[in-house]
N, CA, C and O atoms as a GROMACS GRO file, in nm:
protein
  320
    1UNK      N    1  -0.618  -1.860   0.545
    1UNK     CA    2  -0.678  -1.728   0.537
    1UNK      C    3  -0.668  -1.678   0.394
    1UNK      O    4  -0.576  -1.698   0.314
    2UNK      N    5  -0.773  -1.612   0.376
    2UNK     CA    6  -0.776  -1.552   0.202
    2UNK      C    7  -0.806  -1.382   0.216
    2UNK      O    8  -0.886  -1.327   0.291
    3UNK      N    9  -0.739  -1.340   0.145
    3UNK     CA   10  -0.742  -1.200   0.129
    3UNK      C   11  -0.828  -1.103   0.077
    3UNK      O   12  -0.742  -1.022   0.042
    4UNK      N   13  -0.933  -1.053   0.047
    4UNK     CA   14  -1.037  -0.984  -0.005
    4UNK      C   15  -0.952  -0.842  -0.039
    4UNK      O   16  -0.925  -0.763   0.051
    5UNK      N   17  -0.906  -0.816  -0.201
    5UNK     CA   18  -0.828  -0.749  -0.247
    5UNK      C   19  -0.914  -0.641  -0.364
    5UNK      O   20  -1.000  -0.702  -0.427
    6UNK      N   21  -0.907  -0.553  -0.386
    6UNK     CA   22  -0.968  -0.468  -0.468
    6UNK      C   23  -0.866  -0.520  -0.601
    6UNK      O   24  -0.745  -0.498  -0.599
    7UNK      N   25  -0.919  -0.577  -0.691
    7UNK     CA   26  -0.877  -0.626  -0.814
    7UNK      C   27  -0.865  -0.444  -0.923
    7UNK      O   28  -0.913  -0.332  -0.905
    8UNK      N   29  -0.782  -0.500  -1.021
    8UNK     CA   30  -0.721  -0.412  -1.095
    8UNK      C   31  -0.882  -0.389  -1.169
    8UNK      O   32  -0.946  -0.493  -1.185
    9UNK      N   33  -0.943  -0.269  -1.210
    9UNK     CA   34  -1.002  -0.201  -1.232
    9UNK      C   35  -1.027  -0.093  -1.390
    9UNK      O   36  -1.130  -0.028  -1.408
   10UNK      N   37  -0.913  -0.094  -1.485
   10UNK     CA   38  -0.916  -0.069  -1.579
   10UNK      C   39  -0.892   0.128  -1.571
   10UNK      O   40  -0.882   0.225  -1.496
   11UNK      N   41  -0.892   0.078  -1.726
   11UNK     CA   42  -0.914   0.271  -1.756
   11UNK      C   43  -0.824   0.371  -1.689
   11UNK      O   44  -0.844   0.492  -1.688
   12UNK      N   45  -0.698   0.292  -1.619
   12UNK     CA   46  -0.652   0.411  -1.578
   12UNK      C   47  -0.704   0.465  -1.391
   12UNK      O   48  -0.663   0.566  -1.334
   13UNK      N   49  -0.810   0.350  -1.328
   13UNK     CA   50  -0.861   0.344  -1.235
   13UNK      C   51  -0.797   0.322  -1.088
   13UNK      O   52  -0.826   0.212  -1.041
   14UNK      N   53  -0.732   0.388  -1.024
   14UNK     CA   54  -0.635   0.338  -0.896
   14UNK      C   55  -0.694   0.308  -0.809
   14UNK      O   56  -0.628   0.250  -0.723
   15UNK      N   57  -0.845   0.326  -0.779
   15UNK     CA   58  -0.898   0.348  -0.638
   15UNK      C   59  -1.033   0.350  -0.643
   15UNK      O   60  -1.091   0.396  -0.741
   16UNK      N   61  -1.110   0.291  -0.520
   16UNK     CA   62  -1.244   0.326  -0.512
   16UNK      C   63  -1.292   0.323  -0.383
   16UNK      O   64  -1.213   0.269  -0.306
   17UNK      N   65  -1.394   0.363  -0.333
   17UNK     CA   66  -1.453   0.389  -0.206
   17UNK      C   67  -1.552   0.280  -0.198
   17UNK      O   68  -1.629   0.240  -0.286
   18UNK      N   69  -1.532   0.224  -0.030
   18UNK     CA   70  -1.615   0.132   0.026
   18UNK      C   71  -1.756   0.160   0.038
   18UNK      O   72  -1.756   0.206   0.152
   19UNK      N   73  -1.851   0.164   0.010
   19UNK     CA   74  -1.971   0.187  -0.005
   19UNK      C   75  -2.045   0.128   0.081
   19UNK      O   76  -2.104   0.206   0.156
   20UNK      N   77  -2.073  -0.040   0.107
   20UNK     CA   78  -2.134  -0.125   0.164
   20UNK      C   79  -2.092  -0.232   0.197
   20UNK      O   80  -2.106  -0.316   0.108
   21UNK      N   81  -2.037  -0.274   0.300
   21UNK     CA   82  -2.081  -0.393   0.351
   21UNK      C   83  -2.202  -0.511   0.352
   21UNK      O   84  -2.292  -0.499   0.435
   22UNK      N   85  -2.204  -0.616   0.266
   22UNK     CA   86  -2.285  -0.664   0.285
   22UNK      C   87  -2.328  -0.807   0.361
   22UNK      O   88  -2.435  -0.868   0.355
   23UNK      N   89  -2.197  -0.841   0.441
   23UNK     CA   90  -2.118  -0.918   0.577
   23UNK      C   91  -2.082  -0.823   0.658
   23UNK      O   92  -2.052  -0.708   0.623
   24UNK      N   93  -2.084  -0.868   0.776
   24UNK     CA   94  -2.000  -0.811   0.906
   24UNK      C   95  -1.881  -0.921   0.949
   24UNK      O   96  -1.870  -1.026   0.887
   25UNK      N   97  -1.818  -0.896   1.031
   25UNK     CA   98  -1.748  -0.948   1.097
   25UNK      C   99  -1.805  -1.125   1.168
   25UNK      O  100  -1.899  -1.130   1.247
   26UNK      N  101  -1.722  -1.264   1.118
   26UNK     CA  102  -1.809  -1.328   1.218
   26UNK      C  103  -1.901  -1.431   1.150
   26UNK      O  104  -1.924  -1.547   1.183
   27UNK      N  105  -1.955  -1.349   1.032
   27UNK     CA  106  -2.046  -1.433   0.908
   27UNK      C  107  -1.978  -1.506   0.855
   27UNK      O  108  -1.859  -1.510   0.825
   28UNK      N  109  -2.116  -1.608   0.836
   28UNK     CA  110  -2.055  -1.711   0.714
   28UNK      C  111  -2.091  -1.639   0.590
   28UNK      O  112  -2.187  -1.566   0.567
   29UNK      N  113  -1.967  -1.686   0.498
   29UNK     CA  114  -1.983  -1.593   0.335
   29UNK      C  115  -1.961  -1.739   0.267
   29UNK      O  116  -1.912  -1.838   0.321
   30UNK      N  117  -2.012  -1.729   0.128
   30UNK     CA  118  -2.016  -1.871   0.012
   30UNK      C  119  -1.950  -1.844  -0.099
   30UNK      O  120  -2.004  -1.750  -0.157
   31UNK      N  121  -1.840  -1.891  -0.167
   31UNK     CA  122  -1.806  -1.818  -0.303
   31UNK      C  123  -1.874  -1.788  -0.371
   31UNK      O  124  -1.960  -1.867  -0.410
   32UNK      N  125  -1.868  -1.664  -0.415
   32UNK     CA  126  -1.929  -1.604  -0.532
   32UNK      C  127  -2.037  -1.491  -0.496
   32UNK      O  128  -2.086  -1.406  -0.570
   33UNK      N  129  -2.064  -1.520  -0.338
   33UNK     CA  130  -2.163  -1.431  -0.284
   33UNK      C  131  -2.095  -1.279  -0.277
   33UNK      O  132  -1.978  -1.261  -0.244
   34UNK      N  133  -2.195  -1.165  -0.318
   34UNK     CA  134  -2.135  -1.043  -0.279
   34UNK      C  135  -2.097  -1.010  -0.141
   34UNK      O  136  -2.148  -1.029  -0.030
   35UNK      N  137  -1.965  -0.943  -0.194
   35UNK     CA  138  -1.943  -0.930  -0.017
   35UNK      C  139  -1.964  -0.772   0.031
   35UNK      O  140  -2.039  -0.730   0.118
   36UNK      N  141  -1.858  -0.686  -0.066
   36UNK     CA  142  -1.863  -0.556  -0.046
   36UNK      C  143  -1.886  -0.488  -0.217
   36UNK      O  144  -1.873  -0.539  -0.328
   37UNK      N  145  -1.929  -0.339  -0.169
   37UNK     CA  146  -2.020  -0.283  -0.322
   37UNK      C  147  -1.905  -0.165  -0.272
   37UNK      O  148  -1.902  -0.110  -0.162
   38UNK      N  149  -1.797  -0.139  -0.404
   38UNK     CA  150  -1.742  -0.057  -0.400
   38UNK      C  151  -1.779   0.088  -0.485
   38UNK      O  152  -1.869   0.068  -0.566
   39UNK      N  153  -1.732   0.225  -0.484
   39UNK     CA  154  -1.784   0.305  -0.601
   39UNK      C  155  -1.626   0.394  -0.633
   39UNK      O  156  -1.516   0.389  -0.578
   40UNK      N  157  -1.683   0.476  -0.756
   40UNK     CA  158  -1.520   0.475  -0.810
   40UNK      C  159  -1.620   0.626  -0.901
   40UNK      O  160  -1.743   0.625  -0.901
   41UNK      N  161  -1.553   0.720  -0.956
   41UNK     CA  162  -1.618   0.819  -1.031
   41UNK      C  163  -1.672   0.787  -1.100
   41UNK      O  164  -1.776   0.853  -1.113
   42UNK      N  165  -1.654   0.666  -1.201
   42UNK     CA  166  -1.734   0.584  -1.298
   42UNK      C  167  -1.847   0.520  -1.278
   42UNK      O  168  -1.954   0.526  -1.340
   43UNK      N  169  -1.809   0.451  -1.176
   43UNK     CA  170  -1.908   0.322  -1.151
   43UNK      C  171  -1.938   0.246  -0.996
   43UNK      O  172  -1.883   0.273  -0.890
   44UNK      N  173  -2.001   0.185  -1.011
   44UNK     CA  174  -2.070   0.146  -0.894
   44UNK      C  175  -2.003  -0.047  -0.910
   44UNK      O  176  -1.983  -0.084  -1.026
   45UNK      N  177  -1.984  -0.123  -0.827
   45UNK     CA  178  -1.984  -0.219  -0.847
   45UNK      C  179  -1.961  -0.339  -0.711
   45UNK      O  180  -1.910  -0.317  -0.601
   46UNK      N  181  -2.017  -0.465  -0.762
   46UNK     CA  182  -1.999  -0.546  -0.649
   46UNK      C  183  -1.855  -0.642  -0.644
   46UNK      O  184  -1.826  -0.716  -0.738
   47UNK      N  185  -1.765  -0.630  -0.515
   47UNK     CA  186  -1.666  -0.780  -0.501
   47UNK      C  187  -1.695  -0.910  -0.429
   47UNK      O  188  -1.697  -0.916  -0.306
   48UNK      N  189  -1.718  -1.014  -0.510
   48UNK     CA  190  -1.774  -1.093  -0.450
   48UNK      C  191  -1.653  -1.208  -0.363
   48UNK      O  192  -1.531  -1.211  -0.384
   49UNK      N  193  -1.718  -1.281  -0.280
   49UNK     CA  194  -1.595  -1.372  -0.217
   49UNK      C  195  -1.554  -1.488  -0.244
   49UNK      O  196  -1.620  -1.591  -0.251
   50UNK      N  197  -1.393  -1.467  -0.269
   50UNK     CA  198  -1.327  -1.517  -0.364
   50UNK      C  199  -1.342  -1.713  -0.290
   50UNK      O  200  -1.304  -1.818  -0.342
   51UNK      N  201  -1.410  -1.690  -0.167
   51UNK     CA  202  -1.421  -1.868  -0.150
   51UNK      C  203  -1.565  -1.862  -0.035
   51UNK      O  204  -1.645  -1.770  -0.018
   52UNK      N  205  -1.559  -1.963   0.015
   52UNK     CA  206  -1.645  -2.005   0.155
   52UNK      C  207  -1.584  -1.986   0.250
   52UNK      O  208  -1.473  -2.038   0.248
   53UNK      N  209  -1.605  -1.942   0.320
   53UNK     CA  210  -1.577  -1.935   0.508
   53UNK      C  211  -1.645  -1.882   0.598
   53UNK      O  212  -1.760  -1.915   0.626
   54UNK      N  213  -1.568  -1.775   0.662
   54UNK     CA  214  -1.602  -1.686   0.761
   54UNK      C  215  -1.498  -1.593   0.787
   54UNK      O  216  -1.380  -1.599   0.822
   55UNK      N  217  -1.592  -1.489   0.753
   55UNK     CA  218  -1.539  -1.346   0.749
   55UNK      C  219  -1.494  -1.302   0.862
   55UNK      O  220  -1.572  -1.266   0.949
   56UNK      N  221  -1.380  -1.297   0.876
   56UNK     CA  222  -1.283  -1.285   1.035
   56UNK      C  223  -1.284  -1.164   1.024
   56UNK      O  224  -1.382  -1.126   1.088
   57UNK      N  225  -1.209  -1.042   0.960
   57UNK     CA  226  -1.191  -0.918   0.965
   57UNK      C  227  -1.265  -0.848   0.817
   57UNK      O  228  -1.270  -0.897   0.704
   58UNK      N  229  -1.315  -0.721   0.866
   58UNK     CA  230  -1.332  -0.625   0.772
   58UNK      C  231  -1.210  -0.541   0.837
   58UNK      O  232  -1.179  -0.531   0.956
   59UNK      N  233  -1.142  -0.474   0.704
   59UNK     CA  234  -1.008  -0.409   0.749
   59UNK      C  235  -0.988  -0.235   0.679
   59UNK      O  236  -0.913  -0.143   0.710
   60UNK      N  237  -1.107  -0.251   0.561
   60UNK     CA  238  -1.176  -0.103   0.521
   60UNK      C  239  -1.321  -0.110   0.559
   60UNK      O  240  -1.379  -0.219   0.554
   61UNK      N  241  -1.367  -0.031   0.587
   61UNK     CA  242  -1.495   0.026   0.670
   61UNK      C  243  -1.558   0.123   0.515
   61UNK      O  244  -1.503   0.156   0.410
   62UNK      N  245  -1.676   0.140   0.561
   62UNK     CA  246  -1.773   0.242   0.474
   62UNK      C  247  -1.690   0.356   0.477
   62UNK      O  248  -1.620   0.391   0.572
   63UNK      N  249  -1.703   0.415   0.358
   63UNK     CA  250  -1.680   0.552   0.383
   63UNK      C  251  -1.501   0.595   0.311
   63UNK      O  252  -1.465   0.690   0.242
   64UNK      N  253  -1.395   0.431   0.390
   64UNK     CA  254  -1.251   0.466   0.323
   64UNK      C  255  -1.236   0.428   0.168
   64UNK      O  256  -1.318   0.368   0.099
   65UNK      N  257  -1.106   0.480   0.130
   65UNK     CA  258  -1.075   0.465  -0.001
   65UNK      C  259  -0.935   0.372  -0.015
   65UNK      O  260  -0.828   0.394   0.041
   66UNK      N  261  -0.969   0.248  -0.116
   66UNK     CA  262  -0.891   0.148  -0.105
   66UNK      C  263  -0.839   0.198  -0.238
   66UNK      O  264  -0.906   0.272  -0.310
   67UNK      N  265  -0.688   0.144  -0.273
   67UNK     CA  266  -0.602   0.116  -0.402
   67UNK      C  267  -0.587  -0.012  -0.417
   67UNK      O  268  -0.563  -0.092  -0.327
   68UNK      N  269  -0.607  -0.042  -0.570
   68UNK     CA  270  -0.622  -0.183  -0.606
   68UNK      C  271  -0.460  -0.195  -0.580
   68UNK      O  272  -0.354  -0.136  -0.603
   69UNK      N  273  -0.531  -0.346  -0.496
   69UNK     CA  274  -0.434  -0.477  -0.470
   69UNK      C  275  -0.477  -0.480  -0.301
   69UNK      O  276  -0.502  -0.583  -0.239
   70UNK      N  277  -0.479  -0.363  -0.253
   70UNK     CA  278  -0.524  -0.327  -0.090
   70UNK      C  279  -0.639  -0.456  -0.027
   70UNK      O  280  -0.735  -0.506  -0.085
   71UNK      N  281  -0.592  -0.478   0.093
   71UNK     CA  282  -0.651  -0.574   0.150
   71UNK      C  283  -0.820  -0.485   0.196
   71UNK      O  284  -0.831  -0.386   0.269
   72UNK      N  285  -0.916  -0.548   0.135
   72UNK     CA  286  -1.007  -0.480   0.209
   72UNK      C  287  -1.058  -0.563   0.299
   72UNK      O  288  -1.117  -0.492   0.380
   73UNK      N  289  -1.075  -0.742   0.347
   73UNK     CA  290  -1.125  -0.795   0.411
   73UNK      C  291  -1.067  -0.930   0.436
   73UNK      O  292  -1.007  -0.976   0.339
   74UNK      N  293  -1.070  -1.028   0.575
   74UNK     CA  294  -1.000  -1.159   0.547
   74UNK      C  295  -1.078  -1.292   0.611
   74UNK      O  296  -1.106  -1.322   0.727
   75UNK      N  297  -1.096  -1.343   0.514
   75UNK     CA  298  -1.197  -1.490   0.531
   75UNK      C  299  -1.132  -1.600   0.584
   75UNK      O  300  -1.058  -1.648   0.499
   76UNK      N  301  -1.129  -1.647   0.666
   76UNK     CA  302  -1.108  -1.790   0.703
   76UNK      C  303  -1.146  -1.896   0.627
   76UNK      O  304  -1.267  -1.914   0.641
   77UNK      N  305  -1.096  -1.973   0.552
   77UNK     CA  306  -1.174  -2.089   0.461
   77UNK      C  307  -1.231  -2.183   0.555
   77UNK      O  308  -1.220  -2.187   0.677
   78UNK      N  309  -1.294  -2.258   0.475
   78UNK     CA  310  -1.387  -2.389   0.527
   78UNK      C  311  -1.284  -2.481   0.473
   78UNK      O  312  -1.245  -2.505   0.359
   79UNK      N  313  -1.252  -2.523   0.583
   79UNK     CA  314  -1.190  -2.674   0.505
   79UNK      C  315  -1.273  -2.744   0.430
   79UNK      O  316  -1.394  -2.721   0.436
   80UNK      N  317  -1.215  -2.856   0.332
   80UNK     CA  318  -1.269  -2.898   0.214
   80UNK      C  319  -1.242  -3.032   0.251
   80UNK      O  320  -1.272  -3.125   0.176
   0.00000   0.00000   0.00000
């Protein structure tokens, strides 16, 4: 299992709001594909997934506010 983590963000930045989903629960996701589009007072931006699998849990929803390092989602890998 791999962790979908809001990465450190700069500037002094602790936090940003879930915006979009662009997987549900269940999907297959590919590294590198966007997964979720977070927003922050600054900026708008996409996290993409950190491997291949299938997206077992979304664990922030639209709308909450994550702090970097916070689990926002968890992929099952594809074996290799």
């Amino acid at each position: 299992m791999t962790n979908v983590v809001l990465p450190p963000l700069g500037e002094n930045i602790e936090k940003a709001t879930v915006s979009f989903w662009f997987f549900k629960a269940g999907d297959k996701v590919n590294e590198k594909d966007d997964l979720v589009e977070m927003t922050t007072d600054k900026a708008t931006f996409n996290i993409p997934s950190p491997c291949t699998g299938i997206l077992q849990e979304v664990l922030m929803t639209e709308g909450q506010v994550a702090h970097v390092g916070e689990t926002l989602g968890i992929i099952e890998e594809e074996p290799k």
